[in-house]
N, CA and C atoms as an extended XYZ file, in Angstrom:
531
Properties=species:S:1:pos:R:3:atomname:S:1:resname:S:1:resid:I:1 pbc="F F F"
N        29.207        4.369        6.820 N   UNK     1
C        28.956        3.001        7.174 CA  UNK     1
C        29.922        2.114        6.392 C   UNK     1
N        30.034        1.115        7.291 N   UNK     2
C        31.460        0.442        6.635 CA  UNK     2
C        30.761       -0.537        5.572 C   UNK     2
N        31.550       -1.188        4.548 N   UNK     3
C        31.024       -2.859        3.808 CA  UNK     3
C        30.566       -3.865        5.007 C   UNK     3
N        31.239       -3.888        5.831 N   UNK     4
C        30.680       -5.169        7.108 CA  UNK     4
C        29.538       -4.435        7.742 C   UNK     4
N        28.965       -3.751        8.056 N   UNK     5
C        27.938       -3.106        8.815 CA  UNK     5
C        26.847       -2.866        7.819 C   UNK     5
N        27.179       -2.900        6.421 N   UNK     6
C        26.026       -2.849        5.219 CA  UNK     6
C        25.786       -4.213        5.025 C   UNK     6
N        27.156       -4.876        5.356 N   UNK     7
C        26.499       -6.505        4.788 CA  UNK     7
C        25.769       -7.273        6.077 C   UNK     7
N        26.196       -6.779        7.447 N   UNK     8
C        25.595       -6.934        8.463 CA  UNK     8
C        23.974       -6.709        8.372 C   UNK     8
N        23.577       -5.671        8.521 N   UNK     9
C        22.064       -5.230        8.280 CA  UNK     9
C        21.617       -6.071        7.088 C   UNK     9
N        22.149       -6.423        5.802 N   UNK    10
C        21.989       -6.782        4.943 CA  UNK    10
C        21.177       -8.022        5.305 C   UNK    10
N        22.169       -9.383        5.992 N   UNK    11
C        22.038      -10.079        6.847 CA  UNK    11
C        20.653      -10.196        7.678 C   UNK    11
N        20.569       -9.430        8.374 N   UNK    12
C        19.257       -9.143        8.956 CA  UNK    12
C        17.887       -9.040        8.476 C   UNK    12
N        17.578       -7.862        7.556 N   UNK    13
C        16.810       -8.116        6.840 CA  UNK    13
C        16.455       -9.112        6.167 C   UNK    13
N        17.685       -9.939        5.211 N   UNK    14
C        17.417      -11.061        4.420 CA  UNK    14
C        16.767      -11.981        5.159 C   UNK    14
N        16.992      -12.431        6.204 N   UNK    15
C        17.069      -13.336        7.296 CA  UNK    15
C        15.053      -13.414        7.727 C   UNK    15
N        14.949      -11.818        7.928 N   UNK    16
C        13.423      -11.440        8.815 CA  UNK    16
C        12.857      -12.044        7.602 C   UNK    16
N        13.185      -11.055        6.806 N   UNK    17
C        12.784      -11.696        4.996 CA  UNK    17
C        11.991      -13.001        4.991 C   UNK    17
N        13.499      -13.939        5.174 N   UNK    18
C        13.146      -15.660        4.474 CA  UNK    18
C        12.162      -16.200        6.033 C   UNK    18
N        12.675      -15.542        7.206 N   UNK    19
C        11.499      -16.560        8.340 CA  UNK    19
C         9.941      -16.360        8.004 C   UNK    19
N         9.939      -15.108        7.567 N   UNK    20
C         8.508      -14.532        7.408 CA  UNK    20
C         7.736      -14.941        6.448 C   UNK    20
N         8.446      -15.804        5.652 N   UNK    21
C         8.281      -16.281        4.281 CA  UNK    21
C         7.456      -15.906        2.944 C   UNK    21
N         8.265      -14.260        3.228 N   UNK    22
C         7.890      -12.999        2.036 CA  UNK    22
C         8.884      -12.978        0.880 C   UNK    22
N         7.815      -12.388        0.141 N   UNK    23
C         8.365      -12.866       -1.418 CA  UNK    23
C         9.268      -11.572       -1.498 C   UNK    23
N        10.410      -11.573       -2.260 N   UNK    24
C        11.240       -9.912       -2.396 CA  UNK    24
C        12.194      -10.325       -3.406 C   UNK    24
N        12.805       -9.554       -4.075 N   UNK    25
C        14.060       -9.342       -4.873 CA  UNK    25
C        14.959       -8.891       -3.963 C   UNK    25
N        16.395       -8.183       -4.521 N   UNK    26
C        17.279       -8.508       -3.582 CA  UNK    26
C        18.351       -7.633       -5.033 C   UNK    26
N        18.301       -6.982       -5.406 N   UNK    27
C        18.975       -6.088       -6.672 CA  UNK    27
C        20.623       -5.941       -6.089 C   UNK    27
N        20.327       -5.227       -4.896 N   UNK    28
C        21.836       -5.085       -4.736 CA  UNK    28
C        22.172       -5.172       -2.820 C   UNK    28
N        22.986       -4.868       -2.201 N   UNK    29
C        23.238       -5.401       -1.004 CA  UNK    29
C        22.837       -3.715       -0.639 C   UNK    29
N        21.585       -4.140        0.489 N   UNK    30
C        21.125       -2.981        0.913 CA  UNK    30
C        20.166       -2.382        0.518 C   UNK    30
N        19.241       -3.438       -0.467 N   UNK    31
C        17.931       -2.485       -1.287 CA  UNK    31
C        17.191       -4.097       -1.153 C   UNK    31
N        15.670       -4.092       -1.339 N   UNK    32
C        14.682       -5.251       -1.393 CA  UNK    32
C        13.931       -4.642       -1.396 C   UNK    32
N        13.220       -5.592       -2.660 N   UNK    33
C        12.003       -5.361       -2.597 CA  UNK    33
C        11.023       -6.175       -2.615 C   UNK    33
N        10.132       -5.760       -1.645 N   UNK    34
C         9.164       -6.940       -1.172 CA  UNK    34
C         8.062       -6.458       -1.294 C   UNK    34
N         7.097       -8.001       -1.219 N   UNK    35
C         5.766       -8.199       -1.668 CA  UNK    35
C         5.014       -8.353       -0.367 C   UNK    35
N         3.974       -7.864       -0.170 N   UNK    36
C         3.502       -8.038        1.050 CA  UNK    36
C         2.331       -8.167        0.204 C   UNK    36
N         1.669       -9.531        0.823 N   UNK    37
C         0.284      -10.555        0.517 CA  UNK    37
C        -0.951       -9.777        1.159 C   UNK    37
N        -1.763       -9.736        0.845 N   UNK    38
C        -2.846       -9.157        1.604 CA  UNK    38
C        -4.391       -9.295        0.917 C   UNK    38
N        -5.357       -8.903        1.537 N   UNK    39
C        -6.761       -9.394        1.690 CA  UNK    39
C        -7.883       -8.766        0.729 C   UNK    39
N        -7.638       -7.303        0.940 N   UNK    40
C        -8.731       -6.575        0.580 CA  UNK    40
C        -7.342       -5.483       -0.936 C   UNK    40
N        -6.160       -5.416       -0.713 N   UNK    41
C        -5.591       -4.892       -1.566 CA  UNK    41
C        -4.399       -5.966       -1.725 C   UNK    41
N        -4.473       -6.551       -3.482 N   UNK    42
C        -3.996       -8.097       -2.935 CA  UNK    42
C        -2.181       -8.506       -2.619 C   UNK    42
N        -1.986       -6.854       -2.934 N   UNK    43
C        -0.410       -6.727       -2.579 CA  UNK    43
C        -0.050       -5.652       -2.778 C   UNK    43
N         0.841       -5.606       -1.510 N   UNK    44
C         1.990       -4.113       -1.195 CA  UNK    44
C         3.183       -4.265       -1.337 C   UNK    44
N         3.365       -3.537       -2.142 N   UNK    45
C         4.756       -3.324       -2.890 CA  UNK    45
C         5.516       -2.472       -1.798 C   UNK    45
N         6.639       -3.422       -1.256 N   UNK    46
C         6.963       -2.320       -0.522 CA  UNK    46
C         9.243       -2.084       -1.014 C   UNK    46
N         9.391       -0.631       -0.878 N   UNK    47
C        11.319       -0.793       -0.604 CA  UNK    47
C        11.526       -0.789        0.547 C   UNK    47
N        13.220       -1.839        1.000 N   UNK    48
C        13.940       -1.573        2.213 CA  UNK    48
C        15.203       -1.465        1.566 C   UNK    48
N        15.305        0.222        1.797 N   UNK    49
C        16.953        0.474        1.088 CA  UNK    49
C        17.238        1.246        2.290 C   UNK    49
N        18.817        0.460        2.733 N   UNK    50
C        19.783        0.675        3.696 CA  UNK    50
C        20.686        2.129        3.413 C   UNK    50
N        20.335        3.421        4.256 N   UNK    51
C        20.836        4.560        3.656 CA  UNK    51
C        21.902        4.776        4.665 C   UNK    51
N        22.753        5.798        4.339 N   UNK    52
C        23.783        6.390        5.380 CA  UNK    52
C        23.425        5.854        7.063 C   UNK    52
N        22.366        6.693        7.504 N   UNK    53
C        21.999        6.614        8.967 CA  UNK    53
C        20.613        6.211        9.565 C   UNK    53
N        19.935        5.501        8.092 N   UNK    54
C        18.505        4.493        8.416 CA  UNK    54
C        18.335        3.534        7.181 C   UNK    54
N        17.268        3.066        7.710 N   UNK    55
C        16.315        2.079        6.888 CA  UNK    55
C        15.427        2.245        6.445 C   UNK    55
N        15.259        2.733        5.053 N   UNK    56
C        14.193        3.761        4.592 CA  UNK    56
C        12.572        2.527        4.282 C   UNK    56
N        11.871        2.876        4.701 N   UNK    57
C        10.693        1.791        4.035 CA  UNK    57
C         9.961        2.884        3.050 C   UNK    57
N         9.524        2.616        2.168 N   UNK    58
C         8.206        3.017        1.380 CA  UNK    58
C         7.568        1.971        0.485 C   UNK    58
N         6.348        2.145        0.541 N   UNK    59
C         5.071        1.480       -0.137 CA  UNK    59
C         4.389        2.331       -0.420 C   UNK    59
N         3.671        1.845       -2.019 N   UNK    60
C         3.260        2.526       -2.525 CA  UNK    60
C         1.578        2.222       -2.068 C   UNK    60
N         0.740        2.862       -2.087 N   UNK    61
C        -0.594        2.752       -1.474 CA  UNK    61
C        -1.688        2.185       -2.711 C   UNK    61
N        -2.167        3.888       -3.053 N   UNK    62
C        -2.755        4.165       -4.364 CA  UNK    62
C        -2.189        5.621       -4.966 C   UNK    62
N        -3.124        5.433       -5.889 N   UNK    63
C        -2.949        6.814       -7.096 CA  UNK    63
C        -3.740        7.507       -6.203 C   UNK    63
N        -3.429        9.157       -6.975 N   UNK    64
C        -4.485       10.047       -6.393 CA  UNK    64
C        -5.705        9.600       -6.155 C   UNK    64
N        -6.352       10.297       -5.522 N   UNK    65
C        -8.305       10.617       -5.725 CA  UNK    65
C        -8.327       11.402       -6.639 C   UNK    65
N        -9.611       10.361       -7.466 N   UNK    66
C        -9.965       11.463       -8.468 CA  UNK    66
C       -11.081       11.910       -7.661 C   UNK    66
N       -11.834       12.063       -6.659 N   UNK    67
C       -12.672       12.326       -6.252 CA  UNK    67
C       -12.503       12.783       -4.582 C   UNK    67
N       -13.389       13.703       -3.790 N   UNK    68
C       -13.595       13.757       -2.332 CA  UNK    68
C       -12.672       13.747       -1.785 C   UNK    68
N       -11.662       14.477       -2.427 N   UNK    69
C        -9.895       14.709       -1.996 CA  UNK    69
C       -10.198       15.026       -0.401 C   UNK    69
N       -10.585       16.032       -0.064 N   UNK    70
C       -10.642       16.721        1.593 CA  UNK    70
C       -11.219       15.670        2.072 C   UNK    70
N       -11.850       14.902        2.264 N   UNK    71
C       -12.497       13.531        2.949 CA  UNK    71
C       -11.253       12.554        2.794 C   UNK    71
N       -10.867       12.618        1.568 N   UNK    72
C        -9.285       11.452        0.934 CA  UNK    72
C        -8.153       12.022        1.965 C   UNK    72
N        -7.996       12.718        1.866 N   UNK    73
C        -6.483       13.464        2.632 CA  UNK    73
C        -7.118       13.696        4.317 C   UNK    73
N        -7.973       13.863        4.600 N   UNK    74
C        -8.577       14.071        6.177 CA  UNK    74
C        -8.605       12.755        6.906 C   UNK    74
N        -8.739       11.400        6.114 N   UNK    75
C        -8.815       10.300        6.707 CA  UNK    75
C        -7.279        9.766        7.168 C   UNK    75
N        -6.399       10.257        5.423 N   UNK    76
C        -5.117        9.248        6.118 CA  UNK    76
C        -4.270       10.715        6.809 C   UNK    76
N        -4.518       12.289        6.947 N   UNK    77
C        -3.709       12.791        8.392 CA  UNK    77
C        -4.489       11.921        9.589 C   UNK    77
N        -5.410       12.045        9.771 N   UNK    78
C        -5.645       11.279       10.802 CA  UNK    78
C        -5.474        9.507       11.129 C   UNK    78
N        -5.171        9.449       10.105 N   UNK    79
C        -4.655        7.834       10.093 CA  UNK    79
C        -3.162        8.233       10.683 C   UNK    79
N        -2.451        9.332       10.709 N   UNK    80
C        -1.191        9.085       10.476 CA  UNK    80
C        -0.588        8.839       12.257 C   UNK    80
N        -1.710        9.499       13.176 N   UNK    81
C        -1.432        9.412       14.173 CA  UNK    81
C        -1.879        8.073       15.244 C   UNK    81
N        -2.161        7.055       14.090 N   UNK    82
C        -2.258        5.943       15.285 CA  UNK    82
C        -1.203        4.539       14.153 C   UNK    82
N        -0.578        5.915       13.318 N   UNK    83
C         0.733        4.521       12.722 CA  UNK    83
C         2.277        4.394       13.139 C   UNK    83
N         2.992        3.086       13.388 N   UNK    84
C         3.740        3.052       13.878 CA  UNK    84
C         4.848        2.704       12.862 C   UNK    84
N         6.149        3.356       13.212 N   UNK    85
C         6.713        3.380       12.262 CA  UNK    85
C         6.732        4.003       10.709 C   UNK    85
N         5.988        4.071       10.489 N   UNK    86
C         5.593        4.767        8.694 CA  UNK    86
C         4.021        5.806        8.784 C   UNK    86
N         4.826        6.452        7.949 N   UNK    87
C         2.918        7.505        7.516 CA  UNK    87
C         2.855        7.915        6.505 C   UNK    87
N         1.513        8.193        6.377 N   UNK    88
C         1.287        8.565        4.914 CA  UNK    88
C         1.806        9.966        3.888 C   UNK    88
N         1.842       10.107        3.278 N   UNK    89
C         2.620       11.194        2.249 CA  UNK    89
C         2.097       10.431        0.706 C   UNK    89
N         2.089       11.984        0.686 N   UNK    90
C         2.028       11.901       -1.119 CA  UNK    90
C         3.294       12.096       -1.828 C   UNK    90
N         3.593       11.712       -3.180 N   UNK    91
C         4.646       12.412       -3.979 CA  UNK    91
C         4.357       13.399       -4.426 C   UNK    91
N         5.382       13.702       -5.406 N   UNK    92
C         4.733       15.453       -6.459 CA  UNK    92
C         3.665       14.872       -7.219 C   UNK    92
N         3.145       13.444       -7.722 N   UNK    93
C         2.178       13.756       -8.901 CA  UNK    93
C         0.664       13.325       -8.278 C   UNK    93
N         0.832       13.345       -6.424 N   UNK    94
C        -0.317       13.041       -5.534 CA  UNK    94
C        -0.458       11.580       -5.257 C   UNK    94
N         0.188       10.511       -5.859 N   UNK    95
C        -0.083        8.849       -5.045 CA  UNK    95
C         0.412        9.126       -3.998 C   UNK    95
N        -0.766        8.254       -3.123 N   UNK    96
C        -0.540        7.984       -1.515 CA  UNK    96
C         0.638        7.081       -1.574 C   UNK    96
N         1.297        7.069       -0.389 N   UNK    97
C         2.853        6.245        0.174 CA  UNK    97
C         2.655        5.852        1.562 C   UNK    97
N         3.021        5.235        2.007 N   UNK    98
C         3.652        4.856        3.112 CA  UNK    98
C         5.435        4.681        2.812 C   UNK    98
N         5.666        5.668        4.139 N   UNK    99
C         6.948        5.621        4.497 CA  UNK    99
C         7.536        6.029        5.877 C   UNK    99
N         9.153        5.396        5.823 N   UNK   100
C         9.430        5.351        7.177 CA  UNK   100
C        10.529        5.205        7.133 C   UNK   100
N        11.289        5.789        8.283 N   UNK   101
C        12.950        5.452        8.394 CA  UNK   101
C        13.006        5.038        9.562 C   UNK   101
N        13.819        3.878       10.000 N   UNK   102
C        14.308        3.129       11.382 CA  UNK   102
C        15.932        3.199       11.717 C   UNK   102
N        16.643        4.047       12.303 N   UNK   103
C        17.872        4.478       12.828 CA  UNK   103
C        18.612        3.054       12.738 C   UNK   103
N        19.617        2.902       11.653 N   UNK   104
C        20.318        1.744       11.484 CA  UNK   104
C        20.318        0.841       13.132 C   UNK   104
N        21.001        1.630       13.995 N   UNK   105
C        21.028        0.788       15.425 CA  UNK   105
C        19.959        0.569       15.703 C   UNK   105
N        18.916        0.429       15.307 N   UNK   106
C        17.304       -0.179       15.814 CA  UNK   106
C        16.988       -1.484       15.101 C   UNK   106
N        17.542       -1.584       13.441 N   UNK   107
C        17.138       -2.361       12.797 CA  UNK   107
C        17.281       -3.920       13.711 C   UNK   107
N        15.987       -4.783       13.528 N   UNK   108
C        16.547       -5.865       14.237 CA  UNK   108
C        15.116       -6.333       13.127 C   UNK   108
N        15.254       -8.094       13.475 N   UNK   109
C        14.254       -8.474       13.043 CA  UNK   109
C        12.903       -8.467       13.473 C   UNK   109
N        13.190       -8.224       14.980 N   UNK   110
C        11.636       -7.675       15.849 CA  UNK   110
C        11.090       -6.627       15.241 C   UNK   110
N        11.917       -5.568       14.994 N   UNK   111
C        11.440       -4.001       14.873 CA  UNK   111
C        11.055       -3.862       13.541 C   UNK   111
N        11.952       -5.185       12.488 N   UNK   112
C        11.629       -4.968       10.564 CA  UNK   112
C        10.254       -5.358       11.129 C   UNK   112
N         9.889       -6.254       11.626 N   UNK   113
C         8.619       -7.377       11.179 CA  UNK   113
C         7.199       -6.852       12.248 C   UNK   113
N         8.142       -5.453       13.272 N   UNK   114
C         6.707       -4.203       13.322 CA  UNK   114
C         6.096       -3.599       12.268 C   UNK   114
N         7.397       -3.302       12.039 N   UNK   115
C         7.221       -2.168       11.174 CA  UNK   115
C         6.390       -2.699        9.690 C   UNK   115
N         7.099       -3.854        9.215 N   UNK   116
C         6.370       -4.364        7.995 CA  UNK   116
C         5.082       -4.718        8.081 C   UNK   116
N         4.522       -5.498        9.284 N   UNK   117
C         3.420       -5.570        9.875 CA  UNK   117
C         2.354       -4.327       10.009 C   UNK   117
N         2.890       -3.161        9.877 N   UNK   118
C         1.927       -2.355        9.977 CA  UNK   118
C         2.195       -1.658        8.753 C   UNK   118
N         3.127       -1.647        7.603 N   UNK   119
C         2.373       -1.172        6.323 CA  UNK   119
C         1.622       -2.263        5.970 C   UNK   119
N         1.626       -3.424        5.746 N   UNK   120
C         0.477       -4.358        5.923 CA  UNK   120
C        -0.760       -4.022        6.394 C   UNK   120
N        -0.705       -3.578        7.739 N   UNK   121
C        -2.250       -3.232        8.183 CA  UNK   121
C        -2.744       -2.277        7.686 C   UNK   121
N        -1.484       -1.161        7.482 N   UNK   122
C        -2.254       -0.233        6.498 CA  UNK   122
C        -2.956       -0.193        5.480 C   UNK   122
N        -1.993       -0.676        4.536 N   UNK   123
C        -2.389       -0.314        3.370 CA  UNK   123
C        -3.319       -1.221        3.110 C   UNK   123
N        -3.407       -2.718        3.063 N   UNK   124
C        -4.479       -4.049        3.238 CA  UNK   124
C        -5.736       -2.892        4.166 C   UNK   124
N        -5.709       -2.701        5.168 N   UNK   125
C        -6.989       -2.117        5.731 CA  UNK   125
C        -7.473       -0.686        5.661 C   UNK   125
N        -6.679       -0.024        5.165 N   UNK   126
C        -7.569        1.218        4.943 CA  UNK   126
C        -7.878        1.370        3.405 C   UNK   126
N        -6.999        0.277        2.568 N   UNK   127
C        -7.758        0.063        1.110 CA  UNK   127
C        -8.891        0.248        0.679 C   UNK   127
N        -9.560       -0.631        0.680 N   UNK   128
C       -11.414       -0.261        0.708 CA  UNK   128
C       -11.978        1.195        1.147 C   UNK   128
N       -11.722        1.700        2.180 N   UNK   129
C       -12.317        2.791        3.052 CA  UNK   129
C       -11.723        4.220        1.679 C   UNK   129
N       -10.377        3.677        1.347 N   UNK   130
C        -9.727        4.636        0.782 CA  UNK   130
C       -10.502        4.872       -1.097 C   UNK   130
N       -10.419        3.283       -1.282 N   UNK   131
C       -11.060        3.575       -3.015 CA  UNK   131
C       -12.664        3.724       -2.256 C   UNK   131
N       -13.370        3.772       -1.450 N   UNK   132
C       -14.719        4.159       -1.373 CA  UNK   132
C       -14.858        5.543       -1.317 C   UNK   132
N       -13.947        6.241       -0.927 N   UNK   133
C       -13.828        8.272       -0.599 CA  UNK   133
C       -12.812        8.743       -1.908 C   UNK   133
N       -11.992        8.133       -2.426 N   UNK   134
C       -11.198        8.616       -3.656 CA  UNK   134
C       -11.834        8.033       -4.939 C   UNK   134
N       -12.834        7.158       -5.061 N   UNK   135
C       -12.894        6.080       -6.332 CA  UNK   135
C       -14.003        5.833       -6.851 C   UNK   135
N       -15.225        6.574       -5.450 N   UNK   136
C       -16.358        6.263       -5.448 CA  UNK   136
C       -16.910        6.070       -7.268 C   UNK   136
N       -17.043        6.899       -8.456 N   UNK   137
C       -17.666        7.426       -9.331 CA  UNK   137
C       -16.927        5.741      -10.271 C   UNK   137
N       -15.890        5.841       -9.971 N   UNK   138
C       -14.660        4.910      -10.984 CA  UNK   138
C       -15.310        3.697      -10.503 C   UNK   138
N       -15.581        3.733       -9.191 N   UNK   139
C       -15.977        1.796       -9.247 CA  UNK   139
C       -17.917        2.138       -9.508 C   UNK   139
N       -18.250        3.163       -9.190 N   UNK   140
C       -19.861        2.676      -10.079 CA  UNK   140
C       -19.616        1.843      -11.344 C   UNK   140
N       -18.753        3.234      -11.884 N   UNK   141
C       -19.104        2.879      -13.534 CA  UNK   141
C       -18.361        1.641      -13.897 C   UNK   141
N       -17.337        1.059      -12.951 N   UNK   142
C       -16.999       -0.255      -13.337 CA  UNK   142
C       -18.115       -1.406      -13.170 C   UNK   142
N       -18.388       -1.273      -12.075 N   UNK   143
C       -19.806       -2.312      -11.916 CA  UNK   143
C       -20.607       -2.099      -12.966 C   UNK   143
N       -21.293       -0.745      -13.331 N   UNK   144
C       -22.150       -1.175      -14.596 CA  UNK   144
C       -21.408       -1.398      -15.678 C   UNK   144
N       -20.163       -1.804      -15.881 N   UNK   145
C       -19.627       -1.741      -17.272 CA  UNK   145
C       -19.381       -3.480      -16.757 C   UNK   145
N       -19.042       -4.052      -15.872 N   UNK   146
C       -19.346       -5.598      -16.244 CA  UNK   146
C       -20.997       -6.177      -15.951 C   UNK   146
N       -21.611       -5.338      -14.946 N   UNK   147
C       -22.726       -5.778      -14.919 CA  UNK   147
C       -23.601       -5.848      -16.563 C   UNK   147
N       -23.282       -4.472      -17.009 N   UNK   148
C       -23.963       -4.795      -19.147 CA  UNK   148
C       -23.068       -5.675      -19.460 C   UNK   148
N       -22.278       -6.469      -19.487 N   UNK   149
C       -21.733       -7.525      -19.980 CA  UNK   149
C       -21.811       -8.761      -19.280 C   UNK   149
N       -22.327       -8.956      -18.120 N   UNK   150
C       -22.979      -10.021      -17.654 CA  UNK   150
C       -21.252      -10.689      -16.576 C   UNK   150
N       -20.200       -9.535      -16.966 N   UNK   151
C       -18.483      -10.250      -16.026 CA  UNK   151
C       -19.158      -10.490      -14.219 C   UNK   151
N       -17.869      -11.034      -13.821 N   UNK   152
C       -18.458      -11.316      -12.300 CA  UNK   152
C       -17.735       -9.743      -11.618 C   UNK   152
N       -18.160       -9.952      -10.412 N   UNK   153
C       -18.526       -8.865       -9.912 CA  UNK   153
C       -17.830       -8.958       -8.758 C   UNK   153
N       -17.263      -10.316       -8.475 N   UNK   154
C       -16.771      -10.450       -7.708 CA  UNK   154
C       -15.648       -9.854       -6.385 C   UNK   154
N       -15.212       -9.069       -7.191 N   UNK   155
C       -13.763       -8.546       -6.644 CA  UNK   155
C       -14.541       -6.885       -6.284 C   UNK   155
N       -15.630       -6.541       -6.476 N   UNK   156
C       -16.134       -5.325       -6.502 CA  UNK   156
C       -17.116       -5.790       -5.341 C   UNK   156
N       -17.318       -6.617       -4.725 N   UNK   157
C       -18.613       -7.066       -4.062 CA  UNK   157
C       -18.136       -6.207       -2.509 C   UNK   157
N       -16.995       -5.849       -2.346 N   UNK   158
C       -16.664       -4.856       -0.794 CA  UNK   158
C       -17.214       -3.613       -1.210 C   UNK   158
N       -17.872       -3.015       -2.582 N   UNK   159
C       -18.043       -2.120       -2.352 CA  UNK   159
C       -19.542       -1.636       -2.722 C   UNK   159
N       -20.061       -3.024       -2.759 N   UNK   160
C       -22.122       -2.439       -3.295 CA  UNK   160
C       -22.572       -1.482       -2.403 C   UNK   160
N       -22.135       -1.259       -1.364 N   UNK   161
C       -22.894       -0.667       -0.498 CA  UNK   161
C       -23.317        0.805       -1.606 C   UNK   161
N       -21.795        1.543       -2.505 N   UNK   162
C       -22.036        2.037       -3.378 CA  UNK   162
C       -23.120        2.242       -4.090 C   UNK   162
N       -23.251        1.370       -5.077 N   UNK   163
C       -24.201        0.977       -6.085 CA  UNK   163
C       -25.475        0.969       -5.461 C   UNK   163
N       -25.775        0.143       -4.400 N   UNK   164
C       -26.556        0.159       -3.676 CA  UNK   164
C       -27.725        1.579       -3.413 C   UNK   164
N       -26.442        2.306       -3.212 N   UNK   165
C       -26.567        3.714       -2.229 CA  UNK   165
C       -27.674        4.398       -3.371 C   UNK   165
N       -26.585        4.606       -4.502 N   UNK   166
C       -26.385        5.668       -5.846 CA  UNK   166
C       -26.444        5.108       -7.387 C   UNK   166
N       -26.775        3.585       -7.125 N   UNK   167
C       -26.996        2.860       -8.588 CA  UNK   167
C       -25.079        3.038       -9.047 C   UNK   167
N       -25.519        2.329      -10.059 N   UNK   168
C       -24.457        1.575      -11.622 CA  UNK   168
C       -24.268        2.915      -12.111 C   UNK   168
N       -23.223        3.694      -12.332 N   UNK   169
C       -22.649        4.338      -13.425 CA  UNK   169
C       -22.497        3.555      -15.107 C   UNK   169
N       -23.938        4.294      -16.195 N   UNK   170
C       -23.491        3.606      -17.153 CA  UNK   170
C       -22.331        3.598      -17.776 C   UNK   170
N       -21.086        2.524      -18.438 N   UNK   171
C       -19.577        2.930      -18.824 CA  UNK   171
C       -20.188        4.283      -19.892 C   UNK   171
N       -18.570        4.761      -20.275 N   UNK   172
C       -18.346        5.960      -21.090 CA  UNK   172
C       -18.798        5.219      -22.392 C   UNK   172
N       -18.183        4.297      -22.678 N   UNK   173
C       -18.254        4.119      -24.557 CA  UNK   173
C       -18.479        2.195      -24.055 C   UNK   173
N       -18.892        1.828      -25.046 N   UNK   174
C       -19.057        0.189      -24.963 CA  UNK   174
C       -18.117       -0.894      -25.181 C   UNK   174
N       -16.556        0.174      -25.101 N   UNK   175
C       -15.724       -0.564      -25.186 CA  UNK   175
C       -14.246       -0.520      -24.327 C   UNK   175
N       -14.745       -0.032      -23.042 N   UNK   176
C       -13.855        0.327      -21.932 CA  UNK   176
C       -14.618        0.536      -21.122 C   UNK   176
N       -14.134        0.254      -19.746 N   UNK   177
C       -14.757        0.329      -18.496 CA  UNK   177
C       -14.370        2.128      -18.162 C   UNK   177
């Protein structure tokens, strides 16, 4: 790929970038990294680095499951077949990813702002579903470790159904969640 066809795409992206009015760095011509805003996971970190013969995307999801791995890994293969553009994968040390490559001649700003659009939906919507089958034990014992301290609860309130279910995990020691 030539300098004009890297600074071309370059171009493009930057461009989908600033209309969309997403936050990103910009390190070197052909790499960004962007912030994708979201609801229930309050941001996705995502790369767009311009390679030989695509447009590589990855976002990072979560960390392993420490818990209900075969339920954890059974949800996102089957997630993988109604995603467009990107799917899920682990690395070697097990965090979930989203990733994806788009054939340089495809890149356009229609096809970035699919494609970004749906690690968005991903990762923002299968968040919750995902720390409820990988996290279950980790967010009890967080709830009872601010609930004995009287903290808000707020940001944990998508997942009482938990607590609800199976009660407060008391914390380990009285001075960490």
């Amino acid at each position: 790929m030539s300098s004009n066809e890297r600074e071309s795409l370059d171009r493009v992206i930057k461009d989908t970038l600033d209309d969309g009015e997403l936050d990103y760095e910009h390190p070197e011509v052909g790499r960004f990294f962007v912030t994708l805003p979201g609801s229930n996971k309050l941001q996705t970190n995502c790369w767009l680095i311009v390679s030989e013969h695509s447009l590589i995307v990855e976002a990072f999801v979560c960390r392993q499951p420490d818990e209900g791995h075969e339920e954890f890994y059974r949800y996102v293969l089957r997630r993988n077949a109604r995603l467009y553009g990107v799917h899920y994968t682990v690395d070697s040390t097990g965090d979930l990813y989203l990733i994806g490559r788009i054939g340089l001649h495809a890149v356009t700003a229609e096809e970035l702002d699919r494609v970004l659009g749906q690690v968005l939906e991903a990762a923002d919507g299968d968040f919750n579903a995902l720390l409820r089958i990988g996290f279950a034990t980790a967010i009890r014992r967080e709830w009872g470790w601010r609930e004995s301290r009287g903290e808000s609860l707020a940001n944990l309130r998508a997942f009482s159904s938990l607590v609800e279910r199976e009660g407060a995990v008391p914390p380990v020691s009285d001075s960490e969640p």
